[in-house]
Biopython code that builds the backbone (N, CA, C, O; Angstrom):
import numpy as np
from Bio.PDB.StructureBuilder import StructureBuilder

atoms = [
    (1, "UNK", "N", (76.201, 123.597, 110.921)),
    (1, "UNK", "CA", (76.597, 123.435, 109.546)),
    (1, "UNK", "C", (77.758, 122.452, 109.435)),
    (1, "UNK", "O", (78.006, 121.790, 108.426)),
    (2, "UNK", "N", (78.414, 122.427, 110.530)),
    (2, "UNK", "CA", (79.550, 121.616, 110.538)),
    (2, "UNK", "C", (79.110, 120.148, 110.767)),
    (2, "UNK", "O", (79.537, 119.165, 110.161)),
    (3, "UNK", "N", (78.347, 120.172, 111.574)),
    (3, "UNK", "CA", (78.041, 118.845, 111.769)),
    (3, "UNK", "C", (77.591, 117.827, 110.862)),
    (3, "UNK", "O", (77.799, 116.639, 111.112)),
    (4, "UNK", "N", (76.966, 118.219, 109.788)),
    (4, "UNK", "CA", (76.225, 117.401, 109.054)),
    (4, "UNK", "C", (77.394, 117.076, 107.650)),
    (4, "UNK", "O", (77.148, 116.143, 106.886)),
    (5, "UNK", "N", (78.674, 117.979, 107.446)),
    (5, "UNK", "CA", (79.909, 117.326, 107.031)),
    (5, "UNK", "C", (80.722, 116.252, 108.224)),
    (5, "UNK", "O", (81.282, 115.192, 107.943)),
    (6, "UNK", "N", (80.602, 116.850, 109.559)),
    (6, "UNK", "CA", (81.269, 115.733, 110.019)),
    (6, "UNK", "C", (80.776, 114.267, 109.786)),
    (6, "UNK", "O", (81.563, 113.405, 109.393)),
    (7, "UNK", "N", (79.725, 114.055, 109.985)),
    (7, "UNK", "CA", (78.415, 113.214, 110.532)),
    (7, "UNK", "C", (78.674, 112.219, 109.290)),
    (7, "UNK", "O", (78.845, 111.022, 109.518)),
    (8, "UNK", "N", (78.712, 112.895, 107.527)),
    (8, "UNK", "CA", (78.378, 112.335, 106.201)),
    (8, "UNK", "C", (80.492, 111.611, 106.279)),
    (8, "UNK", "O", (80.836, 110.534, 105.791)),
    (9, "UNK", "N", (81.311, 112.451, 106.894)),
    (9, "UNK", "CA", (82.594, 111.804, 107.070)),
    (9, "UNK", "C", (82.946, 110.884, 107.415)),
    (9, "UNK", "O", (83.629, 110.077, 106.785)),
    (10, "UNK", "N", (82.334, 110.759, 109.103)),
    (10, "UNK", "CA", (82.217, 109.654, 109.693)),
    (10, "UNK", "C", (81.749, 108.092, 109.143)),
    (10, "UNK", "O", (82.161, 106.968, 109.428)),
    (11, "UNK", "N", (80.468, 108.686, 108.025)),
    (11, "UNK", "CA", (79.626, 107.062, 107.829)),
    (11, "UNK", "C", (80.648, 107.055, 107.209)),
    (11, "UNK", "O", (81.471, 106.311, 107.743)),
    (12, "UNK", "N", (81.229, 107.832, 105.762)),
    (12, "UNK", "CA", (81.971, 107.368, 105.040)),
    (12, "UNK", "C", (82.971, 106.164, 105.193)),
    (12, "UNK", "O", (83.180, 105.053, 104.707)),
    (13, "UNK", "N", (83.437, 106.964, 106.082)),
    (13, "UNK", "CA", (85.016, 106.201, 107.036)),
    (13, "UNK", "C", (84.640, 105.164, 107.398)),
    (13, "UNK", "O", (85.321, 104.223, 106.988)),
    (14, "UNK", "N", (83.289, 104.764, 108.410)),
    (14, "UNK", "CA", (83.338, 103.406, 108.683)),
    (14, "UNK", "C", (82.850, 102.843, 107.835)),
    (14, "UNK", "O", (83.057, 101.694, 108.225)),
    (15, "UNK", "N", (82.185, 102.714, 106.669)),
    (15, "UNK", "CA", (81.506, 102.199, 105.536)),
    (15, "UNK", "C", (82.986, 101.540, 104.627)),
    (15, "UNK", "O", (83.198, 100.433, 104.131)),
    (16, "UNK", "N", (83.824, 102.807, 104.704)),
    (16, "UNK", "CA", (84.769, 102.140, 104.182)),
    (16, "UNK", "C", (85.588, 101.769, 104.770)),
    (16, "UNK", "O", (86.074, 100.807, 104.175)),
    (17, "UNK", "N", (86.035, 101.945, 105.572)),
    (17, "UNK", "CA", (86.945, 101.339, 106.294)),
    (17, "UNK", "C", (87.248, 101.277, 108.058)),
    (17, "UNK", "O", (88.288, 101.460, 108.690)),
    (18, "UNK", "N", (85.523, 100.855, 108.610)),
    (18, "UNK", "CA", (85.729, 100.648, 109.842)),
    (18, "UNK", "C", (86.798, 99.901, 110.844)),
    (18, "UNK", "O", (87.852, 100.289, 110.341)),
    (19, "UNK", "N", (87.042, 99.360, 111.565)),
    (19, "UNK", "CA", (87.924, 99.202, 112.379)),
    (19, "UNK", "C", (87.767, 97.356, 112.197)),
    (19, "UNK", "O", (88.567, 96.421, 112.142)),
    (20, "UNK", "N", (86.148, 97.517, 112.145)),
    (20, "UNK", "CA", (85.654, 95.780, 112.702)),
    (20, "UNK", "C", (85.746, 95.442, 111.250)),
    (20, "UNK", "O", (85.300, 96.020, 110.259)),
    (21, "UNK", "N", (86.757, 93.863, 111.455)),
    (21, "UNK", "CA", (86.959, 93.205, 109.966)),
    (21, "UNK", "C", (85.894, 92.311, 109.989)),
    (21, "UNK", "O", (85.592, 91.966, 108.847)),
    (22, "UNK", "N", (85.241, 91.830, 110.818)),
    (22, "UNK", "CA", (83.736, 91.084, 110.673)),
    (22, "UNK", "C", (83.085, 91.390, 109.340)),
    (22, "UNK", "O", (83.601, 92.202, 108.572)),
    (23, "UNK", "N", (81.847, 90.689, 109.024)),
    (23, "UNK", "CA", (81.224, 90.915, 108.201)),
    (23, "UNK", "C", (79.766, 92.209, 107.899)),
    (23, "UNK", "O", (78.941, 92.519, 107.040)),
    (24, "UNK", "N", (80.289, 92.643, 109.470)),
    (24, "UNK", "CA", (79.227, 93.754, 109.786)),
    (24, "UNK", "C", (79.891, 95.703, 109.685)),
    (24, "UNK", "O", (80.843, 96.192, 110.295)),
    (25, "UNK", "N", (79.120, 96.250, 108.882)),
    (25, "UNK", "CA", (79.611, 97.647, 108.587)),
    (25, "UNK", "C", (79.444, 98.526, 109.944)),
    (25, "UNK", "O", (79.886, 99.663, 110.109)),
    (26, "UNK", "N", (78.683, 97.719, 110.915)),
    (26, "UNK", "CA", (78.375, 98.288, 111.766)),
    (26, "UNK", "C", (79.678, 98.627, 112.886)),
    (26, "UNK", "O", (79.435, 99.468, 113.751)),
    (27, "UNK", "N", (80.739, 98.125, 112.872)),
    (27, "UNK", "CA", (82.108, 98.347, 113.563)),
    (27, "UNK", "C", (82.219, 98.256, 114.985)),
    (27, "UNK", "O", (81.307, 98.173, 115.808)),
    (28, "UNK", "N", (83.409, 98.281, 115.159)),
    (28, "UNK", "CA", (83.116, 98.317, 117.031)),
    (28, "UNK", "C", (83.535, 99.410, 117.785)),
    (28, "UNK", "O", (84.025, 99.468, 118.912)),
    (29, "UNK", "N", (83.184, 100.491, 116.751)),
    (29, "UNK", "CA", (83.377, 101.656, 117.782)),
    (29, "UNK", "C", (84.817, 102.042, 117.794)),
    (29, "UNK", "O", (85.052, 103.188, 118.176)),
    (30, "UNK", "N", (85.721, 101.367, 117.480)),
    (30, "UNK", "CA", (87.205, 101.577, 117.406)),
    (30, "UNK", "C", (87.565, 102.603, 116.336)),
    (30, "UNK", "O", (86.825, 102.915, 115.403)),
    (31, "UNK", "N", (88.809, 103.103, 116.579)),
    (31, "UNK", "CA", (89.578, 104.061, 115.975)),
    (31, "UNK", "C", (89.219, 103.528, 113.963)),
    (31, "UNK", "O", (88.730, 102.407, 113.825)),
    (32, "UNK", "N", (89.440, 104.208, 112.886)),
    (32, "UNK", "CA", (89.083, 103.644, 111.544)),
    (32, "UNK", "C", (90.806, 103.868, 111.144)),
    (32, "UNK", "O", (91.612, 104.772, 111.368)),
    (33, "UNK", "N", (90.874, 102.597, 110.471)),
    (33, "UNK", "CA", (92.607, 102.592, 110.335)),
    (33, "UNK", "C", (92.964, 103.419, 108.851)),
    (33, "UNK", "O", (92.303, 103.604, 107.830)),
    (34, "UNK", "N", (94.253, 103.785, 109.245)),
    (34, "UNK", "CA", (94.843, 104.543, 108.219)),
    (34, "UNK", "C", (94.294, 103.717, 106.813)),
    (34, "UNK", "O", (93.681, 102.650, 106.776)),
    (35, "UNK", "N", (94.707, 104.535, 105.740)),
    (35, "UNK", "CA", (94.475, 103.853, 104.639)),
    (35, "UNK", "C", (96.022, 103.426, 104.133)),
    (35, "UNK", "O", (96.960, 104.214, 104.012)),
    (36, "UNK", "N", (96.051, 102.009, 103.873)),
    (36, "UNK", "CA", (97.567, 101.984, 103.268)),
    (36, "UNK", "C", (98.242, 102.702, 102.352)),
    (36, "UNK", "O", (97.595, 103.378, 101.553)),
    (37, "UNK", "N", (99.727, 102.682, 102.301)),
    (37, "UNK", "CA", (99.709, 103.623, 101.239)),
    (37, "UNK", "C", (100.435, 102.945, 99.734)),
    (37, "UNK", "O", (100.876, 103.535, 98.748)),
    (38, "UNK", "N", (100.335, 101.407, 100.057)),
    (38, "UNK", "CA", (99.692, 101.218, 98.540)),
    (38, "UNK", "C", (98.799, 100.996, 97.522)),
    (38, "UNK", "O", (98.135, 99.966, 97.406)),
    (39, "UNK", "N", (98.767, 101.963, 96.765)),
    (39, "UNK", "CA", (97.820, 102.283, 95.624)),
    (39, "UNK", "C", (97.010, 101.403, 95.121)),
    (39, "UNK", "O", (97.367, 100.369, 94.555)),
    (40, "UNK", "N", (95.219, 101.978, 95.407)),
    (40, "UNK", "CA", (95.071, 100.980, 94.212)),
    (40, "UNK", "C", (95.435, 100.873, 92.572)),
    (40, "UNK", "O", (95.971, 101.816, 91.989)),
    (41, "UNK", "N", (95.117, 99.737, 91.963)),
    (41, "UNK", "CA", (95.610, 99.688, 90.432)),
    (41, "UNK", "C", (94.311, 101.185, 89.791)),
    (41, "UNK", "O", (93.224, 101.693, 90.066)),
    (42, "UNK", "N", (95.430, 101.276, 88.841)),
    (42, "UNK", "CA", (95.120, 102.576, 88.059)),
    (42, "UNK", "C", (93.995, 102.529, 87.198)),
    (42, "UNK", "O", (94.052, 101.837, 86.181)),
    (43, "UNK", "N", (92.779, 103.308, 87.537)),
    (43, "UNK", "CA", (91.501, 103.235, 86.610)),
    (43, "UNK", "C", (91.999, 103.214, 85.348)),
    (43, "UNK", "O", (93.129, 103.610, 85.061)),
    (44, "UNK", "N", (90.892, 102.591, 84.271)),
    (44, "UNK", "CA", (91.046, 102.927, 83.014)),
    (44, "UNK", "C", (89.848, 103.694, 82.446)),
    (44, "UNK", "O", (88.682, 103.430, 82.739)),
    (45, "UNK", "N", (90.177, 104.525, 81.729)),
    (45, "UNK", "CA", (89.166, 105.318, 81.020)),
    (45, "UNK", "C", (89.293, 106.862, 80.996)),
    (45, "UNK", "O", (90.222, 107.355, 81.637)),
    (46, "UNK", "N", (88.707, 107.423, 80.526)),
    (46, "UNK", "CA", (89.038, 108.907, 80.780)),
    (46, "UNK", "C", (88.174, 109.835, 81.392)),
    (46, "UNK", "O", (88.575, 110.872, 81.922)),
    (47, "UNK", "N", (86.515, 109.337, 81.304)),
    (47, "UNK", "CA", (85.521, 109.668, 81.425)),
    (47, "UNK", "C", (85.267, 109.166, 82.862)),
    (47, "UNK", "O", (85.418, 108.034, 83.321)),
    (48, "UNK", "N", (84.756, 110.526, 83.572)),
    (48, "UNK", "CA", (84.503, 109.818, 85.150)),
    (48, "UNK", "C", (83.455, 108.996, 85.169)),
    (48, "UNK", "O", (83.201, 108.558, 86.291)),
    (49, "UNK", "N", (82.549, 108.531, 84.040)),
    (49, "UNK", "CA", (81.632, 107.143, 84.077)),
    (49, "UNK", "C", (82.810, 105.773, 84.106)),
    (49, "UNK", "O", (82.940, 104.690, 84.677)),
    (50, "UNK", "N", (83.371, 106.434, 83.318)),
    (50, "UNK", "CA", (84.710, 105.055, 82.973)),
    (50, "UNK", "C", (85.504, 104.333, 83.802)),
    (50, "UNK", "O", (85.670, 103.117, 83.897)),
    (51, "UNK", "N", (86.289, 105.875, 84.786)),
    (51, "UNK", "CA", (87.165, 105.625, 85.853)),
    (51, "UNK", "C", (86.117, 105.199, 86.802)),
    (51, "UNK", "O", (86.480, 104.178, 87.385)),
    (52, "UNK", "N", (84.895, 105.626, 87.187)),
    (52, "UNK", "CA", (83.938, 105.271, 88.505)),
    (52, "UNK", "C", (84.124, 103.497, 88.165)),
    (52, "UNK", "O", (84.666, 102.620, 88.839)),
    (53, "UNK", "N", (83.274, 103.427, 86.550)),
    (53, "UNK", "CA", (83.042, 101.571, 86.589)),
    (53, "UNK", "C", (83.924, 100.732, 86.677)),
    (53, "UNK", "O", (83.653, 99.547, 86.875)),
    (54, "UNK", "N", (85.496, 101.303, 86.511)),
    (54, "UNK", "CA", (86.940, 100.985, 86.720)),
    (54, "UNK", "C", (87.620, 100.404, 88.034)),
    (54, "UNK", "O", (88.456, 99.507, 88.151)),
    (55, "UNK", "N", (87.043, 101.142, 88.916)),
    (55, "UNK", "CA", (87.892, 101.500, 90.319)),
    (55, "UNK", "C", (86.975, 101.329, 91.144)),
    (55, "UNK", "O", (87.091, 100.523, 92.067)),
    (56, "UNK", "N", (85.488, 102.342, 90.879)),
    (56, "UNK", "CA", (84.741, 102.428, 91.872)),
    (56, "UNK", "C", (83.623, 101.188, 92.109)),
    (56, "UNK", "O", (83.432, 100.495, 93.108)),
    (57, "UNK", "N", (83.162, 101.186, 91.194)),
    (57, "UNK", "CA", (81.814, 100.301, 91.145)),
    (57, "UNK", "C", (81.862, 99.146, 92.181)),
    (57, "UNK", "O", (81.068, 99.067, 93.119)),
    (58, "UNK", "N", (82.967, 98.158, 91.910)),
    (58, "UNK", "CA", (83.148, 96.691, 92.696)),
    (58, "UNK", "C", (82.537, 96.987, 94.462)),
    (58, "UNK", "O", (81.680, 96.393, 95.115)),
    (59, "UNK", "N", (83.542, 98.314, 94.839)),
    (59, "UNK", "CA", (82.624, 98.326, 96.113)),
    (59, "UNK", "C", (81.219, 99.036, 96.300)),
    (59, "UNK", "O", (80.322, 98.599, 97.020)),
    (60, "UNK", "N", (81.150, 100.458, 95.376)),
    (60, "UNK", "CA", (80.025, 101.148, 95.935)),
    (60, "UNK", "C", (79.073, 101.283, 95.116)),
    (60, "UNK", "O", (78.159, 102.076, 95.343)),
    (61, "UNK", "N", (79.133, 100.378, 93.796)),
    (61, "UNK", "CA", (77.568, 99.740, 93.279)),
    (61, "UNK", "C", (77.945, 100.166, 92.111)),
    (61, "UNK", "O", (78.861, 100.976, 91.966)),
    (62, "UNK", "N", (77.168, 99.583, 91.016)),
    (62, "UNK", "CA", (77.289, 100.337, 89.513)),
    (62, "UNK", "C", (76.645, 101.472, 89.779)),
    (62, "UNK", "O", (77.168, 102.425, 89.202)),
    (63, "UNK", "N", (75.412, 101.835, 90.637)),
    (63, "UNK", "CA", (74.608, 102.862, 90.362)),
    (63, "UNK", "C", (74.929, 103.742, 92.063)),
    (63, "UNK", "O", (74.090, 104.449, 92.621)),
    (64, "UNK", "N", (75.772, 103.564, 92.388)),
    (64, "UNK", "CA", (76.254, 104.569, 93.267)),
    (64, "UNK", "C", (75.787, 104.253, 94.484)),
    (64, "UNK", "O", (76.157, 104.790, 95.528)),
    (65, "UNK", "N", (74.706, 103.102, 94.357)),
    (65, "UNK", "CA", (73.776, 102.687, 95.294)),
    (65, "UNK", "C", (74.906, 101.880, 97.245)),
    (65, "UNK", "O", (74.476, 101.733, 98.390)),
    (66, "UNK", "N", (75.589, 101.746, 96.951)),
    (66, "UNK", "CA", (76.514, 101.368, 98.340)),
    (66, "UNK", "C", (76.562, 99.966, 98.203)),
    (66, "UNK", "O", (75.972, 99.314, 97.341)),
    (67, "UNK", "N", (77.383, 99.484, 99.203)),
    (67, "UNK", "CA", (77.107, 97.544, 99.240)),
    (67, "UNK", "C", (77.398, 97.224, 100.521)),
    (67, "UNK", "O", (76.971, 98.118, 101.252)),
    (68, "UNK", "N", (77.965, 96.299, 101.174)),
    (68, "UNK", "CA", (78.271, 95.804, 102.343)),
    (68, "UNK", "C", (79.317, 96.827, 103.051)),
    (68, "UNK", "O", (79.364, 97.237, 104.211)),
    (69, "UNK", "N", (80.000, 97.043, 102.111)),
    (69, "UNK", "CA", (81.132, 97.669, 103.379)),
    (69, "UNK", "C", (81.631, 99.317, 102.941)),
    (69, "UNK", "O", (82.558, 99.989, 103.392)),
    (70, "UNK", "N", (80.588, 99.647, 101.859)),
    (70, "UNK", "CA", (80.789, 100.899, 101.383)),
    (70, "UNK", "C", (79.547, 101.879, 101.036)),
    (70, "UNK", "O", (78.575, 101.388, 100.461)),
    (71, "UNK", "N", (79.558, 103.117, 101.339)),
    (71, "UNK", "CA", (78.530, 104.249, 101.454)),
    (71, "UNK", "C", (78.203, 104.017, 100.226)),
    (71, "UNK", "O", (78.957, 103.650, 99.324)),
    (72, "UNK", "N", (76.714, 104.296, 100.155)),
    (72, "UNK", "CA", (76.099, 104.644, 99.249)),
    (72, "UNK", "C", (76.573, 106.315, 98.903)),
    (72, "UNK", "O", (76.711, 107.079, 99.858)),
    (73, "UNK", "N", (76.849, 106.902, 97.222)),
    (73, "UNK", "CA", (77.503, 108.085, 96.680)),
    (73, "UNK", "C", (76.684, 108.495, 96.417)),
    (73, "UNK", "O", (76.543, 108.387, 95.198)),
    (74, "UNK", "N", (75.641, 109.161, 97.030)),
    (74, "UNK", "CA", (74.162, 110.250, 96.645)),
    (74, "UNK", "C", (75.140, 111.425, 96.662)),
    (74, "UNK", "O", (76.167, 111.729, 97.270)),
    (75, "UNK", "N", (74.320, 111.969, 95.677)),
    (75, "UNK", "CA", (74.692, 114.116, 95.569)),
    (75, "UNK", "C", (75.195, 114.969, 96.896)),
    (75, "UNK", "O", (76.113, 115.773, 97.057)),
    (76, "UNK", "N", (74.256, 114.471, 97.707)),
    (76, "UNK", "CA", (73.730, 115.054, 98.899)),
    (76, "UNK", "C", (75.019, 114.423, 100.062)),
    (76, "UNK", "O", (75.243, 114.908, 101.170)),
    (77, "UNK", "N", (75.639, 113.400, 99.527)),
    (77, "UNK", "CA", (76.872, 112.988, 100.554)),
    (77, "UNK", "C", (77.963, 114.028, 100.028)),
    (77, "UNK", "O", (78.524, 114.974, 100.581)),
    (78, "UNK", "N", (78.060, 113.388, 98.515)),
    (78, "UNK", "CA", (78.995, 114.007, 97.969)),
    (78, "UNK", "C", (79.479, 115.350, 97.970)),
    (78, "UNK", "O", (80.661, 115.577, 97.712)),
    (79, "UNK", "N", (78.494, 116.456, 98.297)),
    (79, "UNK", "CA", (78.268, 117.818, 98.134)),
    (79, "UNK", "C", (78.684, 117.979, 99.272)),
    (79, "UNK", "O", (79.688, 118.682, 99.395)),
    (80, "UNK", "N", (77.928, 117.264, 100.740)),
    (80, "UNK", "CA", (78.474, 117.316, 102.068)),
    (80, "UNK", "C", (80.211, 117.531, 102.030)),
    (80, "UNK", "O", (80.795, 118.494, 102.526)),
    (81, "UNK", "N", (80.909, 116.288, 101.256)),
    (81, "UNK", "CA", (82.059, 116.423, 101.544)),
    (81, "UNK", "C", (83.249, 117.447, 101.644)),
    (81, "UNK", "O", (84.212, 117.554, 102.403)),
    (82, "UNK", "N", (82.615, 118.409, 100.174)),
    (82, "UNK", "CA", (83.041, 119.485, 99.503)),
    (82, "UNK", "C", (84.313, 118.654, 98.676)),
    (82, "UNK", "O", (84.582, 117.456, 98.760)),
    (83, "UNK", "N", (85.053, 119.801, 97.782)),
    (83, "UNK", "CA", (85.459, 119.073, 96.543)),
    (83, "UNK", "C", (87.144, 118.761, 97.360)),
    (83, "UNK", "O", (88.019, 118.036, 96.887)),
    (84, "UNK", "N", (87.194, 119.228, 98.140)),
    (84, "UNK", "CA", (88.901, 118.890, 98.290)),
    (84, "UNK", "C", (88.625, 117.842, 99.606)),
    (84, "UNK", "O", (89.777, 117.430, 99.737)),
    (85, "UNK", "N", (87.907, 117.202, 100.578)),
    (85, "UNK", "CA", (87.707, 116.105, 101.002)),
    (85, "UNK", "C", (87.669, 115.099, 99.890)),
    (85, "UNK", "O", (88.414, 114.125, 99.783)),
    (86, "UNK", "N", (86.728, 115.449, 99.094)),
    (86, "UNK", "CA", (86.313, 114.046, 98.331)),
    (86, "UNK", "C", (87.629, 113.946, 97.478)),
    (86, "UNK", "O", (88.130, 112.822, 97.491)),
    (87, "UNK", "N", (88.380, 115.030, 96.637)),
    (87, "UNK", "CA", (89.683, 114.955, 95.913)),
    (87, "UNK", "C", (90.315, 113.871, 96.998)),
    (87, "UNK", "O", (90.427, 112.717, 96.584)),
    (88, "UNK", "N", (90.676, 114.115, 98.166)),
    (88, "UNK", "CA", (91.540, 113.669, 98.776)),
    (88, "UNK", "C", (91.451, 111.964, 99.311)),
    (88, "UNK", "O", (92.303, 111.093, 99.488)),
    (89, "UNK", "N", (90.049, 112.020, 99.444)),
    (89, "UNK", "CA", (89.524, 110.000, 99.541)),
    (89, "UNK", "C", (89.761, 109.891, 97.851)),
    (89, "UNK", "O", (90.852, 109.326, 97.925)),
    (90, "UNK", "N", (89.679, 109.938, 97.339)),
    (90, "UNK", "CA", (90.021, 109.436, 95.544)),
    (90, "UNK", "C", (91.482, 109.536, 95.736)),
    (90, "UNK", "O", (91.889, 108.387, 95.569)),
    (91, "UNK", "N", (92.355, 110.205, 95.966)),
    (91, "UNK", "CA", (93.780, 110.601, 95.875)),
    (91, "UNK", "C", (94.421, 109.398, 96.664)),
    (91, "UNK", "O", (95.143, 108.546, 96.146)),
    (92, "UNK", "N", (94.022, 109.453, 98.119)),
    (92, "UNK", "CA", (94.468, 109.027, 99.013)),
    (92, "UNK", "C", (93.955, 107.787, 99.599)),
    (92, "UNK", "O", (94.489, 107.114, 100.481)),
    (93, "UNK", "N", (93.049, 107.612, 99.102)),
    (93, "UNK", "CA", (92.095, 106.579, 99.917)),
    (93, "UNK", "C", (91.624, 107.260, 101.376)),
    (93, "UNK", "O", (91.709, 108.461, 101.630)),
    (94, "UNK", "N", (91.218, 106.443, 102.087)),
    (94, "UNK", "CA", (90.568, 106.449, 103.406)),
    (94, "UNK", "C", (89.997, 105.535, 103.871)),
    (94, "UNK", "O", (89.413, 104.850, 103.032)),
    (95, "UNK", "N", (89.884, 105.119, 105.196)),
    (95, "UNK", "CA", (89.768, 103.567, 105.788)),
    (95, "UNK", "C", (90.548, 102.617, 104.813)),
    (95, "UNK", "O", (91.639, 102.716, 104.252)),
    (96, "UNK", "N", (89.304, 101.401, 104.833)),
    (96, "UNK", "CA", (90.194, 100.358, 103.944)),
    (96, "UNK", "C", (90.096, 100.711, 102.592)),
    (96, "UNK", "O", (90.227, 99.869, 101.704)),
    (97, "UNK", "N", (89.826, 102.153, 102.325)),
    (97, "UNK", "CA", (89.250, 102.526, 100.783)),
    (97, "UNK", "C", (90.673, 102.433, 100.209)),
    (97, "UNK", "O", (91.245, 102.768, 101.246)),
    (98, "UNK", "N", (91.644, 102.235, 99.362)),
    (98, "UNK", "CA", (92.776, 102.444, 98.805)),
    (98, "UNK", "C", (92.906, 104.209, 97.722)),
    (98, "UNK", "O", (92.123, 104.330, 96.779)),
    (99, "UNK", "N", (93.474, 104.859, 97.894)),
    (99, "UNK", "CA", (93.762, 105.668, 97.238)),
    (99, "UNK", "C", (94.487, 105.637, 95.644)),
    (99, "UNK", "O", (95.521, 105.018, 95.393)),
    (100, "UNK", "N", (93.695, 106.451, 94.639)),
    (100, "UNK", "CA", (94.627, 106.296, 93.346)),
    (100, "UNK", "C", (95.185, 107.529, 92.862)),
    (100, "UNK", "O", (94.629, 108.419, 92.218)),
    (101, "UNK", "N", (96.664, 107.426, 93.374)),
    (101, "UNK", "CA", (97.230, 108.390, 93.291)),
    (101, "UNK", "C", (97.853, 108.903, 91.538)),
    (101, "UNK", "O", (98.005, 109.970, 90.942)),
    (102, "UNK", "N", (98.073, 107.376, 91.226)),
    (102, "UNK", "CA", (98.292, 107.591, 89.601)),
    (102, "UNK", "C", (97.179, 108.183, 88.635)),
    (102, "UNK", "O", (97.252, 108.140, 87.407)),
    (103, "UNK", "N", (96.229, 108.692, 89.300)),
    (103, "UNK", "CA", (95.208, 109.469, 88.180)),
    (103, "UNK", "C", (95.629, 110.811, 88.339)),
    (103, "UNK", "O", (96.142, 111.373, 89.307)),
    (104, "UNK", "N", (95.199, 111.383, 86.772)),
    (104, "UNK", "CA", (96.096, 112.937, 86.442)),
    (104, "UNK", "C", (94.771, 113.696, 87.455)),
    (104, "UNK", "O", (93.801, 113.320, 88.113)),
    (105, "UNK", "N", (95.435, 114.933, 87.095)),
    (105, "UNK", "CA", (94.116, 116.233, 87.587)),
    (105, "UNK", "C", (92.759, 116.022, 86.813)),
    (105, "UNK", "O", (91.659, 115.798, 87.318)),
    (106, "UNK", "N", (93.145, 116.168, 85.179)),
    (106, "UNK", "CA", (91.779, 115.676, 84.827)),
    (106, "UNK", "C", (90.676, 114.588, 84.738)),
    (106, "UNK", "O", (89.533, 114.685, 84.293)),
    (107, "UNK", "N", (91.414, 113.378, 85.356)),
    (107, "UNK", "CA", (90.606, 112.116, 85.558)),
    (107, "UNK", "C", (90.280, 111.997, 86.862)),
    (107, "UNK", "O", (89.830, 110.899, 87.188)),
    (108, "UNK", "N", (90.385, 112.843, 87.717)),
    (108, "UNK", "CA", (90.684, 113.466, 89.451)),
    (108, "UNK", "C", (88.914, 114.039, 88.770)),
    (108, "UNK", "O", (87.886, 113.363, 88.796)),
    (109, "UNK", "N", (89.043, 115.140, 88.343)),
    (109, "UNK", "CA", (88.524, 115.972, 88.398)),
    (109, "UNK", "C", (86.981, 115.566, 87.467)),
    (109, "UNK", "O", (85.809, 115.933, 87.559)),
    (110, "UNK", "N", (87.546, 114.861, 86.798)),
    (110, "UNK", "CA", (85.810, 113.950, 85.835)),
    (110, "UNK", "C", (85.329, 113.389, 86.786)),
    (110, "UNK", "O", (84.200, 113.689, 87.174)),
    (111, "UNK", "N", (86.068, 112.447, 87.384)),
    (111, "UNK", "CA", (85.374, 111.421, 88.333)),
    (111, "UNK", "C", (84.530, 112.403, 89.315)),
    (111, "UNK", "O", (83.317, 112.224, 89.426)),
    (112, "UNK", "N", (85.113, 113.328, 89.947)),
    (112, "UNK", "CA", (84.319, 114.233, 91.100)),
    (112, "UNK", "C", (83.132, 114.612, 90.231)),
    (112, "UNK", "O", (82.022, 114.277, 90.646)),
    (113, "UNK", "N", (83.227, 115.312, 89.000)),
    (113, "UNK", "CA", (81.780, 115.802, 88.797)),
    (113, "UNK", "C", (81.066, 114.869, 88.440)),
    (113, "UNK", "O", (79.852, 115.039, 88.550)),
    (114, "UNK", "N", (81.605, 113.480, 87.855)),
    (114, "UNK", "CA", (80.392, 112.529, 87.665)),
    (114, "UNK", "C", (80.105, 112.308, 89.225)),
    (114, "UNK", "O", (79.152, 113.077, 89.346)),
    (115, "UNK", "N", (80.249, 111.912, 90.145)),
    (115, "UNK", "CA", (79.236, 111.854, 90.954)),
    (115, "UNK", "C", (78.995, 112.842, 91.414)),
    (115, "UNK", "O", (78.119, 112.751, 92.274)),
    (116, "UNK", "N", (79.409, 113.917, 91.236)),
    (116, "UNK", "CA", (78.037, 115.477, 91.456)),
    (116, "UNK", "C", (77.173, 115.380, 90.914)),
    (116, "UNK", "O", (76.103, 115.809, 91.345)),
    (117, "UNK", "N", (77.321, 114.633, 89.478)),
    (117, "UNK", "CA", (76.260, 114.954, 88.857)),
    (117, "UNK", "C", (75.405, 113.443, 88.568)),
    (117, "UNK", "O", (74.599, 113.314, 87.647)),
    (118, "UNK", "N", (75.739, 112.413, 89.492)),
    (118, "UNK", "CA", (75.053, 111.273, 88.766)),
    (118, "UNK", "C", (73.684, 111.169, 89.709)),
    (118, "UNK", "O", (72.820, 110.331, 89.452)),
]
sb = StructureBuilder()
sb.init_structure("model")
sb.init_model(0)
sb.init_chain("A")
sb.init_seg("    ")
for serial, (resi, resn, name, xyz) in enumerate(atoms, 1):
    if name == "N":
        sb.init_residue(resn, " ", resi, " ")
    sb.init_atom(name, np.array(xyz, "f"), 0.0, 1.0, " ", f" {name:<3s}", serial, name[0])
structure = sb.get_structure()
């Protein structure tokens, strides 16, 4: 049971922020570097459709679908993560993902169920 949260962690991490700065997601196996700890700029909107097309979209698709250097956000990842992993990559970032710490609880908390529920 554990494994298949570790496993959905792992792609995450190197998807977003593998080790290899190449143009390949595929990485070199190396350690995945901290996430800096300055912030990205602050979503706008209130609605987790809003904050996602705000913040999220540029890397991991309008439709959740993934891109070069970032996981595709299916249900089935997302659910893997459980809600206080995924709080904490939105909060904090992870890999080269940047964290947005300036969003309240409730724009925290829209954004998570829109992609539960998209």
């Amino acid at each position: 049971m554990l494994l298949p949260a570790l496993a959905a962690a792992a792609t995450l991490a190197v998807a977003c922020g593998g080790s290899d700065p190449g143009p390949s997601a595929s990485g070199s196996g190396g350690p995945v570097p901290i996430a800096t700890t300055e912030p990205a700029a602050t979503p706008t909107g209130s609605t987790g459709a809003d904050i996602y097309a705000s913040a999220c979209a540029r890397c991991h698709g309008a439709n959740l679908q993934g891109k070069k250097d970032a996981p595709a956000l299916d249900p089935a990842r997302i659910m893997t993560l459980g809600d206080q992993r995924l709080e904490q990559a939105i909060r904090y970032g992870k890999g080269r993902m940047k964290g947005f710490p300036n969003l309240t609880d409730a724009q925290v908390q829209a954004l998570m169920d829109y992609l539960k529920d998209f």
